[in-house]
C-alpha positions as CSV (number, residue, x, y, z in Angstrom):
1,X,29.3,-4.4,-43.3
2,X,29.6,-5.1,-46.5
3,X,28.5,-8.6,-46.5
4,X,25.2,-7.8,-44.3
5,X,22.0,-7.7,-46.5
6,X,19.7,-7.5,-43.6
7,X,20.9,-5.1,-41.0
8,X,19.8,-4.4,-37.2
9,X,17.9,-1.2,-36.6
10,X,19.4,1.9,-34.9
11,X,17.2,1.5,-32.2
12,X,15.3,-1.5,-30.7
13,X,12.6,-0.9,-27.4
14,X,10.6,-3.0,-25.8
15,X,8.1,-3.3,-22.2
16,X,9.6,-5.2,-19.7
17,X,8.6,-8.6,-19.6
18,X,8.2,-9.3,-23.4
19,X,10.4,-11.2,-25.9
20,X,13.4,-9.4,-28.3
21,X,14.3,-10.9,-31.2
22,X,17.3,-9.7,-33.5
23,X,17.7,-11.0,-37.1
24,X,20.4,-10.5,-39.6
25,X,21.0,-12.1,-43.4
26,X,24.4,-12.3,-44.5
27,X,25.1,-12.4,-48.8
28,X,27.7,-15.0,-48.0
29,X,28.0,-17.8,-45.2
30,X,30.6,-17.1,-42.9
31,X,31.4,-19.3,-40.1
32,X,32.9,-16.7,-37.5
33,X,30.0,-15.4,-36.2
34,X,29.4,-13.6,-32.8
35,X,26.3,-11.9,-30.9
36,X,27.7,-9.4,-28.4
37,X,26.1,-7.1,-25.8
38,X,28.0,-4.1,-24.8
39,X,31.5,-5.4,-26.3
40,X,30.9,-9.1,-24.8
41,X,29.8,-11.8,-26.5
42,X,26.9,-13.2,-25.3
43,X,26.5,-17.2,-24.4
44,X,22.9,-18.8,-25.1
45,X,21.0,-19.4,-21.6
46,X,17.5,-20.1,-20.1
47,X,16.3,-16.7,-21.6
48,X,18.4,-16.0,-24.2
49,X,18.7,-18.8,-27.8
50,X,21.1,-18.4,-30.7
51,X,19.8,-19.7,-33.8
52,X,21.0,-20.3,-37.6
53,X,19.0,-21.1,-40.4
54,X,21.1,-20.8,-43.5
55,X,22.4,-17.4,-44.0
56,X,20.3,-16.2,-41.6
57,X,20.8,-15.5,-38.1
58,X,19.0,-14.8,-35.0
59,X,19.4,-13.8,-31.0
60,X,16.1,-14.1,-29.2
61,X,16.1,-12.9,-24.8
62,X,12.7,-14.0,-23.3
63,X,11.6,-12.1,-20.7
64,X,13.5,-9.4,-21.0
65,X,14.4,-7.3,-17.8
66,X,15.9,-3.9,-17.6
67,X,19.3,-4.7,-17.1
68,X,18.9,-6.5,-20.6
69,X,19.4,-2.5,-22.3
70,X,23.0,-2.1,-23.8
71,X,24.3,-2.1,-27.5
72,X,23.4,-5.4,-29.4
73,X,26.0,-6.5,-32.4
74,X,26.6,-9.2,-34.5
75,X,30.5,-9.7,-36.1
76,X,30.5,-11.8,-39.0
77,X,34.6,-11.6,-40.0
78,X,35.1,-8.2,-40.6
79,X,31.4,-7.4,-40.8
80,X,29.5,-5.5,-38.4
81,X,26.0,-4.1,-37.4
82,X,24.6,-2.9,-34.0
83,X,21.5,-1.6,-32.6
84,X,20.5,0.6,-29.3
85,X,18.3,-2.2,-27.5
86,X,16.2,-0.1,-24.7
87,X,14.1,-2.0,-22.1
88,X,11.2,-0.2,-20.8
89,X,8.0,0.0,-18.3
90,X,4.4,0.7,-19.6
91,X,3.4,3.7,-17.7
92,X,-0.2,2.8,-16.7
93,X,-1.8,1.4,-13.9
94,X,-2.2,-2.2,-13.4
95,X,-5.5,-3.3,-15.5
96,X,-7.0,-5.9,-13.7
97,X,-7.8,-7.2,-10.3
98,X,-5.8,-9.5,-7.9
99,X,-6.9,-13.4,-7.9
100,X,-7.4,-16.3,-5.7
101,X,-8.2,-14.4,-2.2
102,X,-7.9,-16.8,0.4
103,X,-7.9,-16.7,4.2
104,X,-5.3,-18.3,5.4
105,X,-5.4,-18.3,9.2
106,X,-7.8,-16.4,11.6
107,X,-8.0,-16.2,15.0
108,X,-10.4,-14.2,17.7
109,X,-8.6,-10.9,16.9
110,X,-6.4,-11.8,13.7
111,X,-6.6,-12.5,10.2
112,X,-4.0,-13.5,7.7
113,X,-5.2,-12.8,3.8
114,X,-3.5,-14.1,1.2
115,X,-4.4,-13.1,-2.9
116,X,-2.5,-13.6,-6.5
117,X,-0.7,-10.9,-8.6
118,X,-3.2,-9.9,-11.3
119,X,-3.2,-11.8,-14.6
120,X,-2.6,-9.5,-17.5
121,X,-1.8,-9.9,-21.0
122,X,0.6,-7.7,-21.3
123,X,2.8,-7.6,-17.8
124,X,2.6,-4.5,-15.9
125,X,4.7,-3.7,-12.6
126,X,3.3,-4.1,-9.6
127,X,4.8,-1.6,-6.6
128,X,2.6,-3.0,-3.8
129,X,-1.1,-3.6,-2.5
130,X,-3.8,-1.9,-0.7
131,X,-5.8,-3.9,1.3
132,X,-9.5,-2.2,2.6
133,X,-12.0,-3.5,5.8
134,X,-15.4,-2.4,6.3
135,X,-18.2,-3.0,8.4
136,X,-20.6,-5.4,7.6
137,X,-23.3,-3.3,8.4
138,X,-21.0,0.0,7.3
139,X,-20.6,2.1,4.1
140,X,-17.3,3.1,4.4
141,X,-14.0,1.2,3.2
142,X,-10.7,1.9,5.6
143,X,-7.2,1.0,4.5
144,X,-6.2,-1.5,7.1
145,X,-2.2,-0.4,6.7
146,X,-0.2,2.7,6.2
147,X,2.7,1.9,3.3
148,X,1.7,-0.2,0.2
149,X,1.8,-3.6,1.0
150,X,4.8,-5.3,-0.8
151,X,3.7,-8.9,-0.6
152,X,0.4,-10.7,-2.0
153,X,-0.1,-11.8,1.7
154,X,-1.3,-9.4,5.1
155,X,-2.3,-10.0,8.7
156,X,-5.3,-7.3,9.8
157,X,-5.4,-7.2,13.5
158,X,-5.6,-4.0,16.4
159,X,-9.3,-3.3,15.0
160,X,-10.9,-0.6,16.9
161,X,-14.0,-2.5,17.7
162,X,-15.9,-6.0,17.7
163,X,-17.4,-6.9,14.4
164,X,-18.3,-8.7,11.4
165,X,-15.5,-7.4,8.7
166,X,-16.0,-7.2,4.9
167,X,-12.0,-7.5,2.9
168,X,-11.2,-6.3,-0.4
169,X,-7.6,-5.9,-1.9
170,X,-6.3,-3.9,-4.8
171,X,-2.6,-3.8,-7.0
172,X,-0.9,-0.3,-7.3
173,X,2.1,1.2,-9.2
174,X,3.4,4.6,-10.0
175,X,0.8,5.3,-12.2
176,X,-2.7,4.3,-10.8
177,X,-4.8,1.3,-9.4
178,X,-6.3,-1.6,-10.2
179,X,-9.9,-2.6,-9.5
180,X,-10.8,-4.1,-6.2
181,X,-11.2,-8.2,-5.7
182,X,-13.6,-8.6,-2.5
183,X,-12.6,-11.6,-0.3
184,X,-16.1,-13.6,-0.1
185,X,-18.2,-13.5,2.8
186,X,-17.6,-11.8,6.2
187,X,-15.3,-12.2,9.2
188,X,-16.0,-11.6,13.0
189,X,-13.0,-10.1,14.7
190,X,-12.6,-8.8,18.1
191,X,-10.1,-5.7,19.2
192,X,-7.1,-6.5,20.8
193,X,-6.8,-5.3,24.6
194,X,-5.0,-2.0,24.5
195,X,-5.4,1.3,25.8
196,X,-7.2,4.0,23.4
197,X,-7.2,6.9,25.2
198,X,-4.0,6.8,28.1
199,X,-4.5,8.0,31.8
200,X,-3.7,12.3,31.7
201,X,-2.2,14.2,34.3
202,X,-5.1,15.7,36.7
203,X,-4.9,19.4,38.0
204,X,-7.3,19.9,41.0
205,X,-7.7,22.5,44.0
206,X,-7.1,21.3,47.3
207,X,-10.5,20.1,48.7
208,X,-11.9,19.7,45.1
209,X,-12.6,15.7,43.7
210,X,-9.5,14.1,41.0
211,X,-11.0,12.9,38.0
212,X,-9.2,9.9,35.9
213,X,-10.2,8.2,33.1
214,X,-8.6,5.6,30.8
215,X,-10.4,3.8,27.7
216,X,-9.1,0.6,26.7
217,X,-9.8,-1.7,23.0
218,X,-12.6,-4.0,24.6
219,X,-14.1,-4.7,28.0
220,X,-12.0,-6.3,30.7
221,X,-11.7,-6.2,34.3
222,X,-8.9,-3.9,36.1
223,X,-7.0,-2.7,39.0
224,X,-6.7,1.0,40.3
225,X,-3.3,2.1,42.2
226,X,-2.3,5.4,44.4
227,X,1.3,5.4,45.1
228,X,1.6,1.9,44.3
229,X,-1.5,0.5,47.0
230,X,-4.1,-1.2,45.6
231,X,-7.6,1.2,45.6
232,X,-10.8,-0.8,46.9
233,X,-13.9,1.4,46.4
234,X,-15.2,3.9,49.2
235,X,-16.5,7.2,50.2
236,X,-13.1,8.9,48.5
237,X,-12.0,6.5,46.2
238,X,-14.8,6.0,43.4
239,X,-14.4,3.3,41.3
240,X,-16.7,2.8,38.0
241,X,-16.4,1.1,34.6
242,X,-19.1,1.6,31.4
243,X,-17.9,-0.7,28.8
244,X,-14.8,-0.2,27.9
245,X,-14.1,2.8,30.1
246,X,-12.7,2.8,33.4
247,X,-12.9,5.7,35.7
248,X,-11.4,6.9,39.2
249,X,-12.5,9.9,41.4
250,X,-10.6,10.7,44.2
251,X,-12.6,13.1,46.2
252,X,-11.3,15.8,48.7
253,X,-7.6,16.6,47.7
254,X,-5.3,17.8,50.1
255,X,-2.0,19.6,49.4
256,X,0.3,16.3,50.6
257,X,-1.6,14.5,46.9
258,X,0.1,16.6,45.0
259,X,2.8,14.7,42.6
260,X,0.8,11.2,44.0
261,X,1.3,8.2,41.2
262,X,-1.9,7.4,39.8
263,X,-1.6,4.0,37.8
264,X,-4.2,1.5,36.5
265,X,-3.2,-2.0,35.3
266,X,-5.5,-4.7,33.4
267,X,-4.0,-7.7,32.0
268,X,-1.0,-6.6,29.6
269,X,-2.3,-3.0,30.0
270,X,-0.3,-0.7,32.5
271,X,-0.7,3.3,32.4
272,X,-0.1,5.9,34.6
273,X,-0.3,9.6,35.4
274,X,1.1,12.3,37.9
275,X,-1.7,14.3,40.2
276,X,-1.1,18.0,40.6
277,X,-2.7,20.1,43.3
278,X,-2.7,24.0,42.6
279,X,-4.3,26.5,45.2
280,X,-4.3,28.5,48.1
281,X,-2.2,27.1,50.6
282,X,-1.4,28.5,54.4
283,X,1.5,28.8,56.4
284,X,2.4,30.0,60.0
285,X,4.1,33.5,60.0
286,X,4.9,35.6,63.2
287,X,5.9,38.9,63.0
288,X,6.4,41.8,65.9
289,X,2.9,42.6,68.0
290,X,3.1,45.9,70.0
291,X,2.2,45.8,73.8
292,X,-1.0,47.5,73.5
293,X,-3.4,46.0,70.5
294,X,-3.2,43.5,67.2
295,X,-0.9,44.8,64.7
296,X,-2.0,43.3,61.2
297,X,0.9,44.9,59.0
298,X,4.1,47.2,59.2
299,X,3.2,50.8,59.3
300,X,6.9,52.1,58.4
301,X,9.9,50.8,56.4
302,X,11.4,49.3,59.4
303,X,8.9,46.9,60.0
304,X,8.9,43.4,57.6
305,X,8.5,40.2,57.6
306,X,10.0,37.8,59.7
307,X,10.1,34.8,62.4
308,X,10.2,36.3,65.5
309,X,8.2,36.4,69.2
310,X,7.3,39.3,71.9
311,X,5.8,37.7,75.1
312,X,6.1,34.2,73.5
313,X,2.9,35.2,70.7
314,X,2.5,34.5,67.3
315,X,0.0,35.0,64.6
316,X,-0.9,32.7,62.3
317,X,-1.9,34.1,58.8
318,X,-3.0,32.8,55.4
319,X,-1.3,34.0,52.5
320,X,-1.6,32.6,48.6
321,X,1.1,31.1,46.8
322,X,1.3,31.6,43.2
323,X,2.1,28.1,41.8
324,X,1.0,28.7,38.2
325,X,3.1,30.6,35.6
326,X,1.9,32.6,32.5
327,X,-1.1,31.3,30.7
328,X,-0.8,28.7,28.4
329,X,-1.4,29.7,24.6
330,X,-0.9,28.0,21.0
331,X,2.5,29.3,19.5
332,X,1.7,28.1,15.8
333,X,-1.9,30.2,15.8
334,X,-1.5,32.7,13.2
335,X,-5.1,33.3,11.2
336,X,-8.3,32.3,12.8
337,X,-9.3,29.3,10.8
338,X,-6.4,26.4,9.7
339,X,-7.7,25.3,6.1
340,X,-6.4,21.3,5.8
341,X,-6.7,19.4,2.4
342,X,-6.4,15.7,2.7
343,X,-7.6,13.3,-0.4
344,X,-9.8,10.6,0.1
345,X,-8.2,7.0,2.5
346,X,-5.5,8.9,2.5
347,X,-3.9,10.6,5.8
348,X,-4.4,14.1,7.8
349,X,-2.3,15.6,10.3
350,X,-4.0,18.4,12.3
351,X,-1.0,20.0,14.8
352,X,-1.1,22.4,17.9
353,X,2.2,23.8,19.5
354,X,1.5,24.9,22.6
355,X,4.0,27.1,25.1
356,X,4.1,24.9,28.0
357,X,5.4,21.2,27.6
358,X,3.2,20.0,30.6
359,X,-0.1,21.4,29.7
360,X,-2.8,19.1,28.4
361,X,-5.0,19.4,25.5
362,X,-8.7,18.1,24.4
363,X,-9.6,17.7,20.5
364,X,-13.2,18.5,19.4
365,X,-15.6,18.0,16.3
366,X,-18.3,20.3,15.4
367,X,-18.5,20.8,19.2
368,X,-18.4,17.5,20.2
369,X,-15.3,15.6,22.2
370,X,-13.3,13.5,19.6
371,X,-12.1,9.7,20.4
372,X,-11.7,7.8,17.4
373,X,-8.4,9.3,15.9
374,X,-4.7,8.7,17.0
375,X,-3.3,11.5,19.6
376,X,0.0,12.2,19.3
377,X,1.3,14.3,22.2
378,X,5.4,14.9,22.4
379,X,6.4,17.8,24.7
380,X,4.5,20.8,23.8
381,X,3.2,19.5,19.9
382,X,0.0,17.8,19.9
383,X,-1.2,16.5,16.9
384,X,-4.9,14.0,15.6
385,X,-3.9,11.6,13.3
386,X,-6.8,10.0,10.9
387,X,-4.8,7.6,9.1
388,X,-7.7,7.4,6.4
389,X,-10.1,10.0,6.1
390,X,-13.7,9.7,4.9
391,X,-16.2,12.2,3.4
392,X,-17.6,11.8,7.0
393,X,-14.7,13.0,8.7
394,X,-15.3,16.6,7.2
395,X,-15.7,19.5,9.0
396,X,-14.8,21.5,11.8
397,X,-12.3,21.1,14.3
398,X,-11.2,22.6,17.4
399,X,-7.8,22.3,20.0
400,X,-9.0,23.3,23.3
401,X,-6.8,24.5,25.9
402,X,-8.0,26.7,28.8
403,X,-10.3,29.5,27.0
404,X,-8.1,29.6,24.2
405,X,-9.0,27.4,20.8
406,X,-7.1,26.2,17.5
407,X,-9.6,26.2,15.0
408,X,-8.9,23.6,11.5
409,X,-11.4,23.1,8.7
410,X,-10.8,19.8,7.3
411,X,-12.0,19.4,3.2
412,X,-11.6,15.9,2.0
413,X,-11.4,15.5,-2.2
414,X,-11.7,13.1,-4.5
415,X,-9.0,12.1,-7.1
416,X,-9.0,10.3,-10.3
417,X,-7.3,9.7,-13.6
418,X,-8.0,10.4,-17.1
419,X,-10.3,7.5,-18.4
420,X,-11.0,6.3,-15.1
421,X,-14.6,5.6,-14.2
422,X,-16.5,8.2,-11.4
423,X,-19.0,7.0,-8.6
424,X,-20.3,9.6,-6.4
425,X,-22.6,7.9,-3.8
426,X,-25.3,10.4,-1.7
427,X,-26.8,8.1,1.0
428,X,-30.4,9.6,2.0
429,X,-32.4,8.4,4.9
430,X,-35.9,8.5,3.1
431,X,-36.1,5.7,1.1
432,X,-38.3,8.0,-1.5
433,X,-36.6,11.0,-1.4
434,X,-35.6,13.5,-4.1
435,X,-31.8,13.9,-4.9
436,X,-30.8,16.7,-7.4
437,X,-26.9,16.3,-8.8
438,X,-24.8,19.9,-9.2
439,X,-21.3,20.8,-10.6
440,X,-21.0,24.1,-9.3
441,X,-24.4,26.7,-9.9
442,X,-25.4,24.3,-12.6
443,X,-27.6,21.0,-12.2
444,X,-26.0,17.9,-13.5
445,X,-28.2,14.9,-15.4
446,X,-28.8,11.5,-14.2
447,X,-31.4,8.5,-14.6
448,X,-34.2,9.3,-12.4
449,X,-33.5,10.5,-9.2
450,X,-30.7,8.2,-8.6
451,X,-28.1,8.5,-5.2
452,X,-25.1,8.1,-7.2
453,X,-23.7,9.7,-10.1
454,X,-21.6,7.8,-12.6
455,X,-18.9,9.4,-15.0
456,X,-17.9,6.6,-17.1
457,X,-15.2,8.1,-19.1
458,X,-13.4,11.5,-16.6
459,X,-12.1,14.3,-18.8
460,X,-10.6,16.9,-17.6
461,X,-13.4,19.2,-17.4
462,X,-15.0,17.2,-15.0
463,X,-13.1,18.7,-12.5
464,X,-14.3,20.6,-9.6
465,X,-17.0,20.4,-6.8
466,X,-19.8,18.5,-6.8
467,X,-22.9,18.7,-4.6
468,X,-25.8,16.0,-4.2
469,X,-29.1,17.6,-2.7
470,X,-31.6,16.2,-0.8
471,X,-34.7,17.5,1.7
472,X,-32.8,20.8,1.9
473,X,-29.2,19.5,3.1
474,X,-26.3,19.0,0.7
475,X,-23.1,16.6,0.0
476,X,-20.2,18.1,-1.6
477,X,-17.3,16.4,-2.9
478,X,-14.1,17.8,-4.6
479,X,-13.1,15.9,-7.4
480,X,-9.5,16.0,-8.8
481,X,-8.3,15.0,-11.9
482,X,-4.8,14.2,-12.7
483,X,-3.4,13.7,-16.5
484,X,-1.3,11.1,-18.8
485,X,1.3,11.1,-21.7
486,X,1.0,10.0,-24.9
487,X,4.0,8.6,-26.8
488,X,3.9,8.6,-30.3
489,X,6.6,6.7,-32.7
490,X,7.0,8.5,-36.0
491,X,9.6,8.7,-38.8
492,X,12.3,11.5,-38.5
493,X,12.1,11.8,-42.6
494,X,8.8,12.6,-42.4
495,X,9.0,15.1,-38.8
496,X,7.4,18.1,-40.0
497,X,4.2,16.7,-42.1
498,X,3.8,14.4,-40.0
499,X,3.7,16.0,-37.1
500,X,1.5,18.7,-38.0
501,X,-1.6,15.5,-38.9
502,X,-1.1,13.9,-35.6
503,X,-1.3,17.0,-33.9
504,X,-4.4,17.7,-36.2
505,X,-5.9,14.2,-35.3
506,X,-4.9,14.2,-31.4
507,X,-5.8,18.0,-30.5
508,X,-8.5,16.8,-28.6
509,X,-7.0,14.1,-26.3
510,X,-6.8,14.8,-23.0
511,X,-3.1,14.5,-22.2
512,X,-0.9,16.7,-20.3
513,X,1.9,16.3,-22.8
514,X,2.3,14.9,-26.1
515,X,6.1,13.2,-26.7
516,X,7.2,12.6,-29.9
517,X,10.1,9.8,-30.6
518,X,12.0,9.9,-34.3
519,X,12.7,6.4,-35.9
520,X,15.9,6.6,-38.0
């Protein structure tokens, strides 16, 4: 090393993305030189120059990736220097929006958005997208996929119902979100046909009327079948449709309907459903009649039952069958109420296990018969899906099943990161009405009596449970705050002193840890 003047560092980092540049300075020229990475000497490329200028020399990789990190050295004859060259991500959410949102095809029940990778100074990684649909006429923003989208490009289709739709897109990455950019204007989209709620199996007592009900996407005609024959509407076979629900009443069961294929078909759309009869059936016994007189029963142990005939008469008798087997009951209930957590356009899972695999179940909201979640019923677990709850979706709900109930009390929360800006929006139906702000017992300040309440700048002791008042009912919302790192480069010569002033100077940042890295 002898003849090296300027040296490489120990250690050389840099973000993803940005430009390395080594330089060394040599006392005398020398005209074996070499730049190697990892033991191998490395060629000039599209990213990477070699440059001389005199004694001095100089390796420069644009755009450096990952896969860049290794030892860097540079041989000059006998002469040698290296440094650890490190390539790493910025751990922060991306800072600024997609661009260009465009539509790029749209059809009666379809749309294909397209949008650009946000343009940031500094590049940050992007793992995916999260693409949001509202209502024109609506509040409330829904997540129109499940998984991140990897692409800056998405079809939205299967909406739930006919409407003029608002789009807005966002970029995401390990640590955070980036702000929304709103696709201009509105869109009027139309459901696909499908089924929303499927045909169940029907248990009815002989004589009693079959109910069967099937609610499909959007309105369109259909055909009912029994046993595979076409149903025309009369004084058994009821036939109605309300919008987009179609509905079958087959009155006056009989015993031979039992196990009978019930099976409606519109369009694309074919769903079908077993009846089951249960009840009190009869069947012909004869058993032994004296000659004087009705005997109705055995009076001794020699008499039972049996097939047989005195003077060529029988009796005929009722008896009851029991058909049905223990009563059904939930296996997973252990505690009265069920407490689920799920964090805001995010998903909840509420699940029953019931004892019987055949037994159906009906899901309820504060008392009132749920049909806008996904049902997933497999053998005898039963679960509601809400692929992205709302503040809305709140509350109570029950798993009905005979008299027995599964009770769940859904709580949806808020979360956000350090730094990150907080809007909590009450919506009140009196245009003049008072709202009053609380973070737990204690009333919170804002301009005038405004419906939202804006943290500009969350700390950690914003935390907790806010409430917004109004004409004696109340909001609350659970907000969650999750922390950061701070990385700070100092000397290792000067560790202890300072140390102790940066822990001085930073005591009040609000960051979960504090990492310090030595410079040699």
């Amino acid at each position: 090393w002898w003849n090296i003047i300027k040296k490489l560092p120990r250690k050389t980092a840099i973000f993803v993305n940005d430009t390395a540049t080594f330089c060394v300075e040599l006392d005398s020229d020398c005209q074996d030189v070499r730049w190697l990475k990892n033991k191998e000497e490395v060629k000039p490329s599209d990213r990477i120059s070699i440059t001389r200028s005199g004694k001095q020399h100089t390796m420069t990789i644009r755009e450096c990736k990952v896969e860049d990190a290794g030892e860097i050295a540079f041989l000059a004859d006998e002469s040698r220097t290296s440094t650890q060259f490190t390539v790493t991500t910025p751990k922060k959410p991306p800072t600024q929006a997609p661009a260009d949102p465009v539509v790029k095809n749209k059809t009666e029940t379809s749309v294909t958005l397209a949008w650009s990778p946000p343009r940031m100074d500094r590049p940050i990684p992007i793992d995916g997208y999260i693409v949001e649909r509202k209502k024109l006429t609506g509040f409330t923003w829904v997540r129109c996929h499940e998984s991140h989208v990897p692409v800056p490009e998405l079809t939205v289709s299967h909406l739930p119902e006919e409407a003029d739709y608002q789009f807005r897109v966002s970029a995401v990455n390990a640590y955070g979100q980036s702000p929304f950019l709103e696709f201009p204007g509105s869109l009027h989209l139309e459901p696909i046909l499908a089924v929303r709620t499927p045909l169940t199996a029907a248990e009815v007592a002989p004589g009693g009327d079959a109910l069967f009900t099937v609610d499909l996407t959007k309105v369109c005609s259909g055909t009912w079948y029994l046993n595979g024959k076409v149903l025309q509407e009369s004084e058994t076979h009821i036939i109605q449709r309300t919008q987009t629900t179609h509905t079958l009443i087959i009155k006056n069961v009989t015993k031979k309907d039992d196990g009978a294929e019930v099976r409606f078909v519109a369009n694309d759309i074919d769903t079908s459903t077993k009846m089951r009869v249960k009840g009190i059936y009869c069947s012909s016994l004869s058993f032994l009649l004296p000659v004087k007189g009705w005997l109705l029963g055995p009076d001794d142990g020699n008499w039972g039952w049996g097939l047989s005939l005195v003077c060529g008469k029988h009796l005929e008798l009722c008896h009851p069958l029991a058909l049905a087997g223990a009563a059904v009951r939930f296996t997973n209930k252990t505690k009265d109420v069920e407490k689920v957590s799920a964090r805001l356009r995010e998903e909840a899972k509420l699940q029953a296990e019931l004892s019987d695999a055949e037994a159906t179940v009906k899901w309820m909201k504060d008392g009132k018969e749920l049909k806008k979640f996904t049902l997933e019923d497999k053998g005898k677990v039963h679960k509601l899906v809400a692929s992205a709850v709302t503040k809305e979706d709140e509350g109570t709900y029950t798993c009905k099943i005979g008299d027995d109930t599964l009770t769940f009390d859904l709580k949806v929360s808020v979360s956000v990161s350090l730094s990150e800006s907080l809007e909590l929006v009450c919506e009140v139906s009196a245009a003049g009405g008072a709202v009053v702000w609380r973070k737990g017992q204690s009333e919170v300040e804002s301009k005038g009596k405004s419906r939202r309440l804006v943290v500009s700048e969350v700390e950690k002791k914003d935390a907790g449970e806010y409430t917004c008042e109004a004409a004696g009912q109340k909001l609350t919302f659970r907000i969650i705050v999750t922390g950061v790192r701070l990385f700070i480069l100092i000397p290792e010569s000067s560790l202890t002193s300072e140390k102790n002033k940066l822990n001085s100077g930073f005591q009040d940042l609000l960051t979960d840890e504090i990492w310090y890295l030595f410079a040699h």
